[in-house]
Short mmCIF file of the C-alpha atoms (twelve columns), coordinates in Angstrom:
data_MODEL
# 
_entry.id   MODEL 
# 
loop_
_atom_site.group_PDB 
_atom_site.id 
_atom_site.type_symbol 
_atom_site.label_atom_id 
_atom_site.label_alt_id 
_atom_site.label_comp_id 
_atom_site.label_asym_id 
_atom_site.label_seq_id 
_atom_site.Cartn_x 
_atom_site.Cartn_y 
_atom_site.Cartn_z 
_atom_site.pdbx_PDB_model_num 
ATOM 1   C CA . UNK A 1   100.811 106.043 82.432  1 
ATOM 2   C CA . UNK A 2   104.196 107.921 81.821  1 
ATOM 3   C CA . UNK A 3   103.816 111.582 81.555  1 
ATOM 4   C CA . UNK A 4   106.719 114.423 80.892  1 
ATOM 5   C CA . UNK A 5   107.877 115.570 84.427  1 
ATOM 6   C CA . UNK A 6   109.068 118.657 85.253  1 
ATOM 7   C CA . UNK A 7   112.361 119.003 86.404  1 
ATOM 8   C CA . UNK A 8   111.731 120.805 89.431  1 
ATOM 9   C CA . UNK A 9   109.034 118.825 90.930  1 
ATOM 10  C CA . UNK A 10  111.682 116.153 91.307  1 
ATOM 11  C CA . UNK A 11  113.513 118.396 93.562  1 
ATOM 12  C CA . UNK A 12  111.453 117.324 96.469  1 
ATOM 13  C CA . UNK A 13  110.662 113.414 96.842  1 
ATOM 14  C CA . UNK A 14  108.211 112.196 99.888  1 
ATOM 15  C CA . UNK A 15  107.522 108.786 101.876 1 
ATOM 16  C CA . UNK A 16  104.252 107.835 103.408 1 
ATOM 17  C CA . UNK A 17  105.595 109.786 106.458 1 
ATOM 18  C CA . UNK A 18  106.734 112.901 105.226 1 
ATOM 19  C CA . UNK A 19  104.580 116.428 105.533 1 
ATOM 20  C CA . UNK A 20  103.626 117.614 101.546 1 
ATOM 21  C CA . UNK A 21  101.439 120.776 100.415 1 
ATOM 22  C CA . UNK A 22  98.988  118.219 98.719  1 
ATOM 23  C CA . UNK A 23  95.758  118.691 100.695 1 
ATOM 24  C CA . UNK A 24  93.284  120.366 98.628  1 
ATOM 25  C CA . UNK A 25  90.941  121.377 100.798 1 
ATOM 26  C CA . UNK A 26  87.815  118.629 99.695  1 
ATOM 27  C CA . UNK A 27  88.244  119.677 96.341  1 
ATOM 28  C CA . UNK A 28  85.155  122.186 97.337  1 
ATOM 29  C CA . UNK A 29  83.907  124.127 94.104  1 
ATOM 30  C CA . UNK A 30  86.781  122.104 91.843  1 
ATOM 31  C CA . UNK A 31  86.849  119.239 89.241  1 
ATOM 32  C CA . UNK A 32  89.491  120.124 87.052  1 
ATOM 33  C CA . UNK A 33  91.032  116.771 87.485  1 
ATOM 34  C CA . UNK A 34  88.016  114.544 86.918  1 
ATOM 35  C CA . UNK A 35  87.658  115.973 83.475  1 
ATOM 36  C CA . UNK A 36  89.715  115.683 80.203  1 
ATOM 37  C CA . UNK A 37  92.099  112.782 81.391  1 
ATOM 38  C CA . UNK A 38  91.629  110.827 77.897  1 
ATOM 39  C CA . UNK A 39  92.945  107.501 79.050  1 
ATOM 40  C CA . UNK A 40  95.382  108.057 81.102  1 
ATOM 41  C CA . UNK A 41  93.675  106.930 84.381  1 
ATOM 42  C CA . UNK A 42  94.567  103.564 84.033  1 
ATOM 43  C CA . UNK A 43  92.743  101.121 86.634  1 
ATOM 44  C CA . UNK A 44  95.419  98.472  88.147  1 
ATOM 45  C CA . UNK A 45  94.184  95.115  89.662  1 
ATOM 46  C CA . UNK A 46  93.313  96.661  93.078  1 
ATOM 47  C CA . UNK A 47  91.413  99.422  91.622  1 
ATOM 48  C CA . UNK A 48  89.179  97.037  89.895  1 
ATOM 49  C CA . UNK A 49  88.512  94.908  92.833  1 
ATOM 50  C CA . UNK A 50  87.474  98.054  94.852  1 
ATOM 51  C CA . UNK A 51  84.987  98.941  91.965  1 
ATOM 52  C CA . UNK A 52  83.688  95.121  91.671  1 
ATOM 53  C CA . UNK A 53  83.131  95.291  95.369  1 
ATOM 54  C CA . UNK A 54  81.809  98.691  95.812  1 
ATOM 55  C CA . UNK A 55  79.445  98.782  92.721  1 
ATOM 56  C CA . UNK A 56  78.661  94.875  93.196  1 
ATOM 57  C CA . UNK A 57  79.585  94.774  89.396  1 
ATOM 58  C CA . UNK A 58  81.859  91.848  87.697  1 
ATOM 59  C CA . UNK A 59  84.646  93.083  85.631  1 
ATOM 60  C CA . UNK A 60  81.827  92.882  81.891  1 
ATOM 61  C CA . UNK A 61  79.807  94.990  83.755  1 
ATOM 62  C CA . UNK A 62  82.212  97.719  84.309  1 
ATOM 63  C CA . UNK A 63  83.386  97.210  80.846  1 
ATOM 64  C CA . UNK A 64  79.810  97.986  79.354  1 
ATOM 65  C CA . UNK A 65  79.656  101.375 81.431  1 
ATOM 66  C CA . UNK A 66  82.289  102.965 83.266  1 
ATOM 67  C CA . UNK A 67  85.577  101.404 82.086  1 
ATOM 68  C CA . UNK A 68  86.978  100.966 78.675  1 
ATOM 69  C CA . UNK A 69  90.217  98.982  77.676  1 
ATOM 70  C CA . UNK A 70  92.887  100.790 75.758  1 
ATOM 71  C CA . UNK A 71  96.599  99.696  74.520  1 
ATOM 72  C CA . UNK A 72  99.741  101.107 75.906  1 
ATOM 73  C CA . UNK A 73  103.130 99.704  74.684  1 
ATOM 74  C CA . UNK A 74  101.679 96.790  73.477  1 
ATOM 75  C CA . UNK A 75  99.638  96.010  76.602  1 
ATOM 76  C CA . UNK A 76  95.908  96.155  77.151  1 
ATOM 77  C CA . UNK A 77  94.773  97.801  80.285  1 
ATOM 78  C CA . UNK A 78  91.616  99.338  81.441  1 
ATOM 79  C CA . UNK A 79  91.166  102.808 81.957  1 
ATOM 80  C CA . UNK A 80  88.243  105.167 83.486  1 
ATOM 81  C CA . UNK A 81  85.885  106.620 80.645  1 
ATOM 82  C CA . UNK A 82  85.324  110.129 80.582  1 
ATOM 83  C CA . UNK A 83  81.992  111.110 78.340  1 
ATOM 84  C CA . UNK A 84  80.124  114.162 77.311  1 
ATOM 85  C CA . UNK A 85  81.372  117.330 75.292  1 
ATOM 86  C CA . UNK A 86  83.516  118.889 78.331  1 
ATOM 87  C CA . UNK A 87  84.976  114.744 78.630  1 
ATOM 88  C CA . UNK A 88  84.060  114.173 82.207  1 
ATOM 89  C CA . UNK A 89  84.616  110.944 84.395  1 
ATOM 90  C CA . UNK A 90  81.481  108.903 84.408  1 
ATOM 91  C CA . UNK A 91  81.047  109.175 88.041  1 
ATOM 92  C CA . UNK A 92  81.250  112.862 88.672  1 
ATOM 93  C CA . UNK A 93  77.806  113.899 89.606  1 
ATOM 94  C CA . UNK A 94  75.882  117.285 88.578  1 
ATOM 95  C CA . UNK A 95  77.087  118.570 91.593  1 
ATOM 96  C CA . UNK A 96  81.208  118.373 90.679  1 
ATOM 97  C CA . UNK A 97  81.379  115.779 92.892  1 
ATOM 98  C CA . UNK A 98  83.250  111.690 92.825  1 
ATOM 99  C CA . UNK A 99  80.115  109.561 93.058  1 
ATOM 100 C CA . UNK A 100 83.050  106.838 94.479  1 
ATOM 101 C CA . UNK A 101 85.005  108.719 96.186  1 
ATOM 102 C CA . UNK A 102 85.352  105.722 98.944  1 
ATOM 103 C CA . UNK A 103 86.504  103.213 96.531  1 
ATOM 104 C CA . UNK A 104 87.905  106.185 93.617  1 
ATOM 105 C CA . UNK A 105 91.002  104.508 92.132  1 
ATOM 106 C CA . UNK A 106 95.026  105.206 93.007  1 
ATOM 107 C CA . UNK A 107 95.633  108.038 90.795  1 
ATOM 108 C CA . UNK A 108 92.695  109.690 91.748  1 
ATOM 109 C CA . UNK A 109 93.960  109.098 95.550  1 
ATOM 110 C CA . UNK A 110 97.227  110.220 95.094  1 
ATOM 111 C CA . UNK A 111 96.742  113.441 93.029  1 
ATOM 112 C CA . UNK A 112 98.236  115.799 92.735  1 
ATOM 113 C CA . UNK A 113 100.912 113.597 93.889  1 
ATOM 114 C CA . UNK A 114 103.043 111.343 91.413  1 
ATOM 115 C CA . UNK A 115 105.060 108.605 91.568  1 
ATOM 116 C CA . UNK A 116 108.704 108.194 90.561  1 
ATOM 117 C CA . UNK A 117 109.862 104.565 90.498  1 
ATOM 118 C CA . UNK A 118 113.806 103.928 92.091  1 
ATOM 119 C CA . UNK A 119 115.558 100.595 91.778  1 
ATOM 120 C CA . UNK A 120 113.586 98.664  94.615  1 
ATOM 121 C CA . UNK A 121 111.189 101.552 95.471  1 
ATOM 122 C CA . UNK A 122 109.451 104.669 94.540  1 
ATOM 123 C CA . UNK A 123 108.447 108.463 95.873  1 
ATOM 124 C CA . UNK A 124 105.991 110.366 95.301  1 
ATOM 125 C CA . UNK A 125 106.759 114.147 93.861  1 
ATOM 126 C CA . UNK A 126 103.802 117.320 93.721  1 
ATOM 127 C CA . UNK A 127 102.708 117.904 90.371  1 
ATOM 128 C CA . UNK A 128 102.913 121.728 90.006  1 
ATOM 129 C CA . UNK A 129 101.620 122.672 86.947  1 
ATOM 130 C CA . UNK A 130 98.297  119.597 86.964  1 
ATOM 131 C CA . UNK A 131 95.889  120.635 90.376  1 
ATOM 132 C CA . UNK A 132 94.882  124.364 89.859  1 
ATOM 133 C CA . UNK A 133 93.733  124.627 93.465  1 
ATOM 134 C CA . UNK A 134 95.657  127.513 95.486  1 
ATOM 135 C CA . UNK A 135 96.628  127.563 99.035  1 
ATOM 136 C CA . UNK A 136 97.016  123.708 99.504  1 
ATOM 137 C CA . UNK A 137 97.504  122.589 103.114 1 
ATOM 138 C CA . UNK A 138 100.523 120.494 104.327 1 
ATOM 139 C CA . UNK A 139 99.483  116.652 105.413 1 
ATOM 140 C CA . UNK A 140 101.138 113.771 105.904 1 
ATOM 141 C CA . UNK A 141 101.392 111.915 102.306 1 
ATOM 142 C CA . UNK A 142 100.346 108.541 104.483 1 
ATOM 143 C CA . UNK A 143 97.062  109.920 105.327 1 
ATOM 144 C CA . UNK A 144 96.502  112.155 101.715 1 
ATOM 145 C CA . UNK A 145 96.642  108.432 100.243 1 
ATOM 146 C CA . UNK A 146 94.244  107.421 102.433 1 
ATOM 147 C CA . UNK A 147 95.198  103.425 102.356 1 
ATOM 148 C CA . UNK A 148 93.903  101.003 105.136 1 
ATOM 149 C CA . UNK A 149 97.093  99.017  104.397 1 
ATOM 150 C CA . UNK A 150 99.624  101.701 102.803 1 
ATOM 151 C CA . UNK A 151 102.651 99.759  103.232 1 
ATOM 152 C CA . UNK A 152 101.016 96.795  101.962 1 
ATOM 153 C CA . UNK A 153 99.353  98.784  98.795  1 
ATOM 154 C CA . UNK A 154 103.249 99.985  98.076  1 
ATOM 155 C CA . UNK A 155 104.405 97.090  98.190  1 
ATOM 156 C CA . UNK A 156 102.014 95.937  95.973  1 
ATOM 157 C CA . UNK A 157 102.345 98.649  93.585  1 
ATOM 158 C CA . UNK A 158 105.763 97.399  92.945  1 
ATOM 159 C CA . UNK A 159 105.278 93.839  92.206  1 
ATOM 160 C CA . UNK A 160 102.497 95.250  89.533  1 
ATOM 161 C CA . UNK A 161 104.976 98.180  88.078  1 
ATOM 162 C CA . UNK A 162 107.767 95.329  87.983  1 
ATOM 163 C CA . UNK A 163 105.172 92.817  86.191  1 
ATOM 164 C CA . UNK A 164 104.370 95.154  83.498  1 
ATOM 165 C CA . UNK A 165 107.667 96.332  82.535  1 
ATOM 166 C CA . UNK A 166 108.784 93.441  82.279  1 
ATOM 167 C CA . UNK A 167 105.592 91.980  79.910  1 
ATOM 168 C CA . UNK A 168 106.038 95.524  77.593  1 
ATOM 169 C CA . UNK A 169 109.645 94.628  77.699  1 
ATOM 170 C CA . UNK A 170 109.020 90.889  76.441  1 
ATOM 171 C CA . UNK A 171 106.330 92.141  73.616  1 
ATOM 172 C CA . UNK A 172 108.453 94.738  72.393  1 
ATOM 173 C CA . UNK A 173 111.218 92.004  72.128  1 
ATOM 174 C CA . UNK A 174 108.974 89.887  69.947  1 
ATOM 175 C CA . UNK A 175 107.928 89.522  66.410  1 
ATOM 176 C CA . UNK A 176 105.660 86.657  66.767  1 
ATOM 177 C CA . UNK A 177 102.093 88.727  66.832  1 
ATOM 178 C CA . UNK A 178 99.811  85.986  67.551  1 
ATOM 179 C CA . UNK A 179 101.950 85.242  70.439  1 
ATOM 180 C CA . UNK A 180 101.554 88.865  71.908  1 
ATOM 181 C CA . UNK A 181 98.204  88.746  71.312  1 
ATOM 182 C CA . UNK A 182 97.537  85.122  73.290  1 
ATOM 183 C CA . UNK A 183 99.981  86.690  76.422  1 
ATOM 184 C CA . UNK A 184 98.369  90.072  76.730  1 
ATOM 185 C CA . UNK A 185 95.259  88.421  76.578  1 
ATOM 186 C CA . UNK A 186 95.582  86.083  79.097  1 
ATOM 187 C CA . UNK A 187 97.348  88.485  81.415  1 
ATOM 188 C CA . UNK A 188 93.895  90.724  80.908  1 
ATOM 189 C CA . UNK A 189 91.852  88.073  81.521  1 
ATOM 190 C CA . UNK A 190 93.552  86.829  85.319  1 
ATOM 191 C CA . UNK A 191 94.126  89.962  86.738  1 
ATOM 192 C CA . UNK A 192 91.340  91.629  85.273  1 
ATOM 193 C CA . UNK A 193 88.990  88.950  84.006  1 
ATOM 194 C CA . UNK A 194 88.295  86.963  86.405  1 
ATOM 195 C CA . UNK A 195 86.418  88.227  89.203  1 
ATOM 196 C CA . UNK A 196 87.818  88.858  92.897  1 
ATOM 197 C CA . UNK A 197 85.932  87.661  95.822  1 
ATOM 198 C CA . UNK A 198 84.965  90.559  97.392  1 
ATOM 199 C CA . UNK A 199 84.662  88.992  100.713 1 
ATOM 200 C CA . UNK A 200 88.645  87.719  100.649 1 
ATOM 201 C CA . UNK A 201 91.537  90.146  100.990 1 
ATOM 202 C CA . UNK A 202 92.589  91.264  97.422  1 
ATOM 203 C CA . UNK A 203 96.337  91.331  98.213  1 
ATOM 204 C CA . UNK A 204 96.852  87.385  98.958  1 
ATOM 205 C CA . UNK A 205 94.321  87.284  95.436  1 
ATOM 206 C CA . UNK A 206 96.926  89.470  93.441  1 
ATOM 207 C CA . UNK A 207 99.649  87.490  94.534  1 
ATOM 208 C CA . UNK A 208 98.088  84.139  93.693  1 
ATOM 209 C CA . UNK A 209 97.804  85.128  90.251  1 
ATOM 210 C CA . UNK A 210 100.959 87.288  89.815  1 
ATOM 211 C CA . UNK A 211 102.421 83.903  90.296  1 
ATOM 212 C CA . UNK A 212 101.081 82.235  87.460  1 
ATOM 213 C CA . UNK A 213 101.435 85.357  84.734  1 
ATOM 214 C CA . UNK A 214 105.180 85.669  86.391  1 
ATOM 215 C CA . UNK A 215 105.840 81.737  85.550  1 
ATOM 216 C CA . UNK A 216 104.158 81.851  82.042  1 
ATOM 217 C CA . UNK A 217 106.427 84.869  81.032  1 
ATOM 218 C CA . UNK A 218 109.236 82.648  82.028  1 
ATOM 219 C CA . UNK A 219 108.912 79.461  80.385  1 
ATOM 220 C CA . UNK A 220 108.319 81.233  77.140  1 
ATOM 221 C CA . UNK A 221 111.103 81.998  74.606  1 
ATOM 222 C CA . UNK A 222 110.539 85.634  73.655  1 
# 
């Protein structure tokens, strides 16, 4: 999801190893970002293998509760659904509290952290104006994230930022609609569609099938 950044929270870039003012504390008494977000938490493939596995729910069964597919540039991607008059995530509790908070998705792990994407590699910036919580506490950005494999999640962030510029690129290029429609389709369908195994690694799953969607893309004539 592209958002307007503010000029001066690019000032200040971080690795997984630097020291940011990000750590809010357990959220205690907050929920501000858990409400309102429209669409714009958009679940990648990992996030929806985490969910599958820690809800023991296939992809149609998240689809007829917690998750709801929307279209951005042309693409159809799956996004948290926030409900009620005050437009709160389905799985904040009465209390204010993430009912998945093990298994919550990237953007709700990285926040109030963004990314910036670079050539071959991205950052992450503080989002200033987003997290109203004062007096944040410095911590490493490595264990804010709290990844079991960060590098490996980076690098895996990449390949699926790459992927999907490059499919909005090749649908904005076309004016064959029934073609756009049979790609983003079938992209939804493998990395979304079709159920991980929750008992095999999801990265070596990901790459399996980034491999066929990344071959498709290429033999067609956009």
């Amino acid at each position: 999801m592209k958002r307007e950044v503010d000029l001066e929270e690019l000032k200040r870039l971080y690795g997984l190893n630097d020291m940011v003012r990000a750590d809010c504390g357990g959220c205690v008494g907050c929920s501000a970002c858990c409400r309102g977000m429209g669409t714009s938490v958009i679940l990648d493939p990992y996030d929806i293998y985490r969910l599958e596995t820690g809800l023991s729910a296939s992809f149609s069964r998240l689809l007829e509760g917690p998750v709801e597919l929307h279209v951005e540039e042309g693409v159809i991607l799956p996004n948290l659904k926030m409900s009620g008059a005050e437009e709160a995530c389905v799985f904040l509790d009465g209390a204010g509290r993430c009912g998945i908070h093990p298994f919550r998705p990237g953007l709700c792990r990285i926040f109030p952290l963004g990314r910036v994407y670079e050539e071959e590699s991205f950052r992450y910036y503080l989002q200033i104006h987003q997290c109203p919580k004062q007096n944040r506490a410095k911590i490493k950005v490595k264990k804010w994230i709290d990844e079991q494999e960060p590098e490996r999640n980076e690098r895996f962030i990449l390949q699926w930022h790459r992927f999907l510029k490059t499919l909005k690129e090749c649908v904005a290029r076309t004016e064959d609609e029934k073609l756009e429609r049979d790609v983003t389709a079938f992209v939804l369908q493998l990395f979304y569609g079709n159920d991980y195994d929750g008992e095999a690694p999801f990265f070596q799953q990901f790459e399996s099938r980034l491999e066929k969607a990344e071959k498709l893309l290429a033999a067609i004539e956009w």
